[in-house]
C-alpha positions as CSV (number, residue, x, y, z in Angstrom):
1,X,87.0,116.9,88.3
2,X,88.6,117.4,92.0
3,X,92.1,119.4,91.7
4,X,94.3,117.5,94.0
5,X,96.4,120.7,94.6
6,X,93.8,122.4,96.1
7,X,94.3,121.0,99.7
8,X,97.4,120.8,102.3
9,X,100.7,119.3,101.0
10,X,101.7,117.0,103.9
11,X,105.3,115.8,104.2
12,X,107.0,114.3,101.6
13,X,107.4,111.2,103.4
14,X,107.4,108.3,100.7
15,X,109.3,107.6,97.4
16,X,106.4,106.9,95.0
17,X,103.3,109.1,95.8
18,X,103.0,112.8,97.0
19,X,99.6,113.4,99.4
20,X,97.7,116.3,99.8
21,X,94.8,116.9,102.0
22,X,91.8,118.3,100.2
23,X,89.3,121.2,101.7
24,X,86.6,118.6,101.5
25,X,88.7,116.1,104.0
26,X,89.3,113.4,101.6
27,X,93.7,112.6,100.3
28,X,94.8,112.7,97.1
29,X,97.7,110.2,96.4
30,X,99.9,112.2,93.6
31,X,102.0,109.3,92.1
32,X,105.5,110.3,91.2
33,X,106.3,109.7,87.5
34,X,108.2,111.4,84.2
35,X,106.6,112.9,81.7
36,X,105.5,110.9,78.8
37,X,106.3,107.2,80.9
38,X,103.6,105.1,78.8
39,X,102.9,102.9,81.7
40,X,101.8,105.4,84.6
41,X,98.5,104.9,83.4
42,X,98.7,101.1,84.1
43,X,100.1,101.2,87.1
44,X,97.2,104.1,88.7
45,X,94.3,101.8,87.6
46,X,96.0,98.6,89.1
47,X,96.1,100.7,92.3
48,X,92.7,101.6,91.8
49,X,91.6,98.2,91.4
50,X,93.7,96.9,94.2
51,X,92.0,99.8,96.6
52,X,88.4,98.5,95.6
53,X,88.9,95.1,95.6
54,X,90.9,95.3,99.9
55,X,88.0,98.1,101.0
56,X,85.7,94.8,102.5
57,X,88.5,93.8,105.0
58,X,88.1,97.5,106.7
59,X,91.8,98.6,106.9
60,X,92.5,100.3,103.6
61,X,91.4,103.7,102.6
62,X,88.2,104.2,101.0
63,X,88.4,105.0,97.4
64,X,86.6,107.8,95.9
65,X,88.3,109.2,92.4
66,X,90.7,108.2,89.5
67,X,92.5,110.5,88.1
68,X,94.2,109.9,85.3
69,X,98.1,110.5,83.5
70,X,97.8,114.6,82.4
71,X,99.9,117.5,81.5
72,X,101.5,118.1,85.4
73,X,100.5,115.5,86.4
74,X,102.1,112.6,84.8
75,X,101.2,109.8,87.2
76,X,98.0,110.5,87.8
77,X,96.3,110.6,90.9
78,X,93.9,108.6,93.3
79,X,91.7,110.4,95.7
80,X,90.5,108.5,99.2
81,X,89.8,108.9,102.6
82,X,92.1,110.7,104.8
83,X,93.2,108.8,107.4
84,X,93.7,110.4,111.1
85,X,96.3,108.8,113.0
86,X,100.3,108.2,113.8
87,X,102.9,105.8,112.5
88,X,103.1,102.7,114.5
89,X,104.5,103.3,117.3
90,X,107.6,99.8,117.7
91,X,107.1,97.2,119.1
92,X,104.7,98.5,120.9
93,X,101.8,98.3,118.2
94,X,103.4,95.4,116.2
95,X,100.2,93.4,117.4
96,X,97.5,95.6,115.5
97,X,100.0,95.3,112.4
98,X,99.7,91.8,112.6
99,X,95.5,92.2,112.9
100,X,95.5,94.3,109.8
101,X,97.7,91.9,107.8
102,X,96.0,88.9,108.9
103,X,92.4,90.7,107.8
104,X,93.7,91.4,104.3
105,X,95.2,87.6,103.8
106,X,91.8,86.5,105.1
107,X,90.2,88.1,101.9
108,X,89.2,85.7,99.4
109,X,91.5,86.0,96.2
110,X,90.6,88.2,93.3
111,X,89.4,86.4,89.9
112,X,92.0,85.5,87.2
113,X,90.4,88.4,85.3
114,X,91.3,91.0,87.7
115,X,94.3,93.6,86.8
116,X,95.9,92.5,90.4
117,X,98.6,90.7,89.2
118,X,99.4,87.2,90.5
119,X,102.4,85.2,91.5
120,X,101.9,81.0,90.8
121,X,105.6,80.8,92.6
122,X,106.3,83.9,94.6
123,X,109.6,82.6,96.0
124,X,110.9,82.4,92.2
125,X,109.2,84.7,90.7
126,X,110.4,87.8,93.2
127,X,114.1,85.5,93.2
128,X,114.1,86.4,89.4
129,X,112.9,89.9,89.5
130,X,116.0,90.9,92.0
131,X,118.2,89.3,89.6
132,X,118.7,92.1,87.1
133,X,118.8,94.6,90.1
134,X,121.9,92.9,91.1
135,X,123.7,93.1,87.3
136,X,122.8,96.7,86.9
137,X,123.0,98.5,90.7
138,X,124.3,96.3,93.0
139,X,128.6,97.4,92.5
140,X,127.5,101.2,92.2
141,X,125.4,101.2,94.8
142,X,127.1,99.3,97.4
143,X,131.1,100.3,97.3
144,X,132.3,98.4,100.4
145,X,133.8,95.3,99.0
146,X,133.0,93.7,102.1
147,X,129.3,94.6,102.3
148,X,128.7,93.4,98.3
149,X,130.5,90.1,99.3
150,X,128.0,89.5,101.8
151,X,125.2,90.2,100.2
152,X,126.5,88.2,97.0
153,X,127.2,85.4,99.8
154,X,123.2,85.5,100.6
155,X,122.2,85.7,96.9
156,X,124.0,82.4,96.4
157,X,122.4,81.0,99.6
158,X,119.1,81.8,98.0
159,X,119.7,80.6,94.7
160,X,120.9,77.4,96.0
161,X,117.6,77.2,98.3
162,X,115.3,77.9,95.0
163,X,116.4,74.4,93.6
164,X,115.4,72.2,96.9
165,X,112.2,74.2,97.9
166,X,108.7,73.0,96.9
167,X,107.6,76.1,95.6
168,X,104.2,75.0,94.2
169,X,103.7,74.5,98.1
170,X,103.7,77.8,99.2
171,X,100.4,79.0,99.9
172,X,98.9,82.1,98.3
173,X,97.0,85.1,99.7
174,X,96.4,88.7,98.3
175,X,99.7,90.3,99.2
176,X,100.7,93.9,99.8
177,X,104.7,93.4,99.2
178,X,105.6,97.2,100.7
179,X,104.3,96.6,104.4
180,X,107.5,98.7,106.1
181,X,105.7,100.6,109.1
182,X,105.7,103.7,107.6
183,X,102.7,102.6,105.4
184,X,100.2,101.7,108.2
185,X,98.7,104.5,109.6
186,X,97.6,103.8,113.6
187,X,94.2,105.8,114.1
188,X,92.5,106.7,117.6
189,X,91.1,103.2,118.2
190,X,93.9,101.1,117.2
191,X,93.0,99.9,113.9
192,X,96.3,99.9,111.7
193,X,95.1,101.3,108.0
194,X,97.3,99.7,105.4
195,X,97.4,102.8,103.1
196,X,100.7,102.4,100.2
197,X,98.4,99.4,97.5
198,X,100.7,100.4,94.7
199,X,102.5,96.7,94.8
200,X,99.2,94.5,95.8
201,X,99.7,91.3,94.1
202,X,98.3,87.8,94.7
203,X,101.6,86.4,96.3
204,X,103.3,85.3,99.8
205,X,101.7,86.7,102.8
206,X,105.4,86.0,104.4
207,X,106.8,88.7,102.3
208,X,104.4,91.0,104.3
209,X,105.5,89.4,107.4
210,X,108.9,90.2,106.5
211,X,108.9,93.1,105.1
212,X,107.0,94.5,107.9
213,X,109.9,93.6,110.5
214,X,113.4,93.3,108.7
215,X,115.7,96.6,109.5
216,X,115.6,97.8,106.0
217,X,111.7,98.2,106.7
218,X,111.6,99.5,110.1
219,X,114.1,102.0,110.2
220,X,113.1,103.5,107.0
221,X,110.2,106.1,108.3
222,X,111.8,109.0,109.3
223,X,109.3,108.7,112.0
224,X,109.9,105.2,113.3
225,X,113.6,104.2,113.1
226,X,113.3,101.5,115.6
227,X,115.7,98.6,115.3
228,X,113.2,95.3,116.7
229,X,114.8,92.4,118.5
230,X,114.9,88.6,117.9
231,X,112.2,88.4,120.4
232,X,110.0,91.6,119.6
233,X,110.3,89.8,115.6
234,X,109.0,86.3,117.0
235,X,106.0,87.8,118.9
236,X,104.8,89.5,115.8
237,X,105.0,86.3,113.9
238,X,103.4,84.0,116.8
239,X,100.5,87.2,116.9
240,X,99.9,86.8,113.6
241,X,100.3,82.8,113.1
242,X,97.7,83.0,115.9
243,X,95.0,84.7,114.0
244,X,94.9,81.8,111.5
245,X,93.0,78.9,111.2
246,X,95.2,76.1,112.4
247,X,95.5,74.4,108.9
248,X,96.8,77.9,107.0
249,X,99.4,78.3,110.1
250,X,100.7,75.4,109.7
251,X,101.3,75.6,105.5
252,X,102.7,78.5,106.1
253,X,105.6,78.4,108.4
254,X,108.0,76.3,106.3
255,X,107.9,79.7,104.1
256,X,108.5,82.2,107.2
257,X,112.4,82.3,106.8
258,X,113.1,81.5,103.3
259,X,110.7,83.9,102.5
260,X,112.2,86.5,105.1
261,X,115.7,86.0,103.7
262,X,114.7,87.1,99.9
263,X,112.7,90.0,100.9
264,X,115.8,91.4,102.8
265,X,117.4,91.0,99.3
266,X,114.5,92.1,97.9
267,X,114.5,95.5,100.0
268,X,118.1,95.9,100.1
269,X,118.7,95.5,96.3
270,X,115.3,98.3,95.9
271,X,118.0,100.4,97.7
272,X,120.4,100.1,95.4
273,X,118.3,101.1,92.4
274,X,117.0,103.9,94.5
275,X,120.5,104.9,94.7
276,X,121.8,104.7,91.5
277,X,118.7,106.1,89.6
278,X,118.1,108.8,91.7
279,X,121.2,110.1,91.5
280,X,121.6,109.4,87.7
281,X,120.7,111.6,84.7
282,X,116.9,111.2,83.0
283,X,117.1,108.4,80.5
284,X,114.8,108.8,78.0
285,X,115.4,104.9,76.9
286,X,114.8,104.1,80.4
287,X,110.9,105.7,81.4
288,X,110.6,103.5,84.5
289,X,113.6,105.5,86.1
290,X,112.8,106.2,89.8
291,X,112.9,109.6,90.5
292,X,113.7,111.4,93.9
293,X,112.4,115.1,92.3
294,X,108.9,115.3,94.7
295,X,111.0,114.4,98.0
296,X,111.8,117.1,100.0
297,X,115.3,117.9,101.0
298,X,115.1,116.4,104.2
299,X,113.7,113.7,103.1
300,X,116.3,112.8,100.7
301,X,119.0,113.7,103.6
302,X,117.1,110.8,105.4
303,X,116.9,108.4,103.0
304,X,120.6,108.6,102.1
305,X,121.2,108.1,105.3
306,X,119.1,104.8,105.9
307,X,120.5,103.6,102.9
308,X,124.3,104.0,104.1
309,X,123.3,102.2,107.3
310,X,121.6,99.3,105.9
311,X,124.7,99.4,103.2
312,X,127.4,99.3,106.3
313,X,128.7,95.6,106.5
314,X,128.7,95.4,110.5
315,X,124.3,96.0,109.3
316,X,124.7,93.4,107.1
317,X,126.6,90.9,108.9
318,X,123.9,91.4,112.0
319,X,120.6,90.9,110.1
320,X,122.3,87.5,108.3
321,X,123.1,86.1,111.8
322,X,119.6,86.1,112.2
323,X,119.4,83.1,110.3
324,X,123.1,82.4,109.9
């Protein structure tokens, strides 16, 4: 069985996997977990599945081993091809983004069989999963009274636009759900490589859009932190819309902003959890707590930083006037 600590460290640049780069060229994708969590397991061979079944639309990595929940290595590991390339570099290679994104929504969706899991109503089902987030880290996290009001404020607005939405409506591709720019990898030719599968669901491909240009997303790679305009956010959109048949464009534009509003919930509320349970104790009741322990110092440093600018009200208040 291949070691995956025999091989380069590289950076400690993500909050969910470690990577090292093997003598023999391929990447081994340590996953962050506790001891004993009873569901590290699930979630490796979900990834697993979710790398074999994107490898046809030629922008994911290659995978080549499982390797499973042990002794030191509680959350197993996946080993695939290394990747040679930079960050994207914003706006400026927004458009190959939008190529990469529009390949993998082009992919036919996986069988009701497959361990992908699937969204029939991705506006209320990812509505309802940042519900709890707000009860349980939303007043630790975020202690500017003015900040939490506005982000209760957009909560409301959402909740109220869940009741007058067709959701059945909204159409459904596989979705990636963690497409910040620091997860595509820009190689020599231009290709943007997708390479972060741990959330691949069938869902909204807005929440990609989204995710892929909201603030909480773009300045979140230490190696990025670019803030995009209105109209540097519009030409990714009108690149990608473009790519589609005409018929898919169309069903899918009513989505575009309703969409875009929860998943800067969505990613501002992941803050807050990142916040609070990083900093908390281990819970042994609790074995999904996130842990911060495989980040180096810097990187921490970084993060907290990001967070306390995307937490600042005057942040807040700009994003919402987007659509405000």
């Amino acid at each position: 069985m291949t070691d995956p600590f025999d091989g380069e460290a590289l950076p400690a640049t993500g909050t969910a996997h470690g990577h090292v780069r093997l003598k023999n060229g391929l990447l081994a994708r340590i996953a962050y977990a506790h001891e004993g969590d009873p569901t590290a397991a699930t979630r490796l061979n979900v990834q697993a599945e979710a790398f074999r079944y994107l490898e046809p639309a030629g922008c994911t990595p290659r995978l080549h081993e499982v390797i499973g929940p042990r002794p030191g290595l509680p959350g197993g590991a996946l080993i695939v091809d290394f990747i040679d390339g930079h960050p994207p570099r914003l706006p400026d290679e927004l458009d190959t983004m939008a190529e990469t994104l529009a390949a993998i929504h082009a992919l036919p969706l996986p069988p009701a069989t497959s361990a992908i899991p699937r969204q029939a109503d991705p506006f209320g089902q990812t509505l309802a999963a940042i519900e709890p987030l707000v009860a349980r880290f939303l007043d630790k996290a975020v202690p500017d009274v003015d900040a939490r009001a506005e982000i209760v404020d957009e909560l409301g607005i959402v909740r109220d636009l869940a009741s007058t939405l067709d959701r059945g409506m909204q159409p459904l591709t596989v979705a990636l759900a963690d497409t910040h720019p620091g997860n595509f990898i820009v190689d020599r030719r231009g290709t943007a490589w997708f390479v972060d599968l741990e959330k691949v669901h069938v869902g909204s491909p807005a929440i990609d859009l989204a995710h892929a240009t909201l603030p909480t997303s773009t300045l979140w790679h230490p190696d990025i932190g670019v803030l995009l305009t209105g109209e540097q956010v519009q030409a990714f959109y009108d690149d990608y819309l473009a790519l589609l048949p005409r018929e898919k464009a169309v069903a899918l534009a009513p989505w575009l902003m309703p969409m875009r509003r929860l998943t800067w919930l969505r990613t501002t509320l992941f803050m807050a959890r990142w916040r609070v349970e990083t900093r908390s104790p281990r819970d042994p009741s609790n074995p999904g707590q996130w842990s911060d322990a495989g980040l180096e110092t810097r990187m921490k440093q970084h993060i907290d930083a990001r967070i306390d600018r995307c937490f600042g009200v005057d942040a807040i208040r700009a994003v919402r006037r987007e659509w405000l």
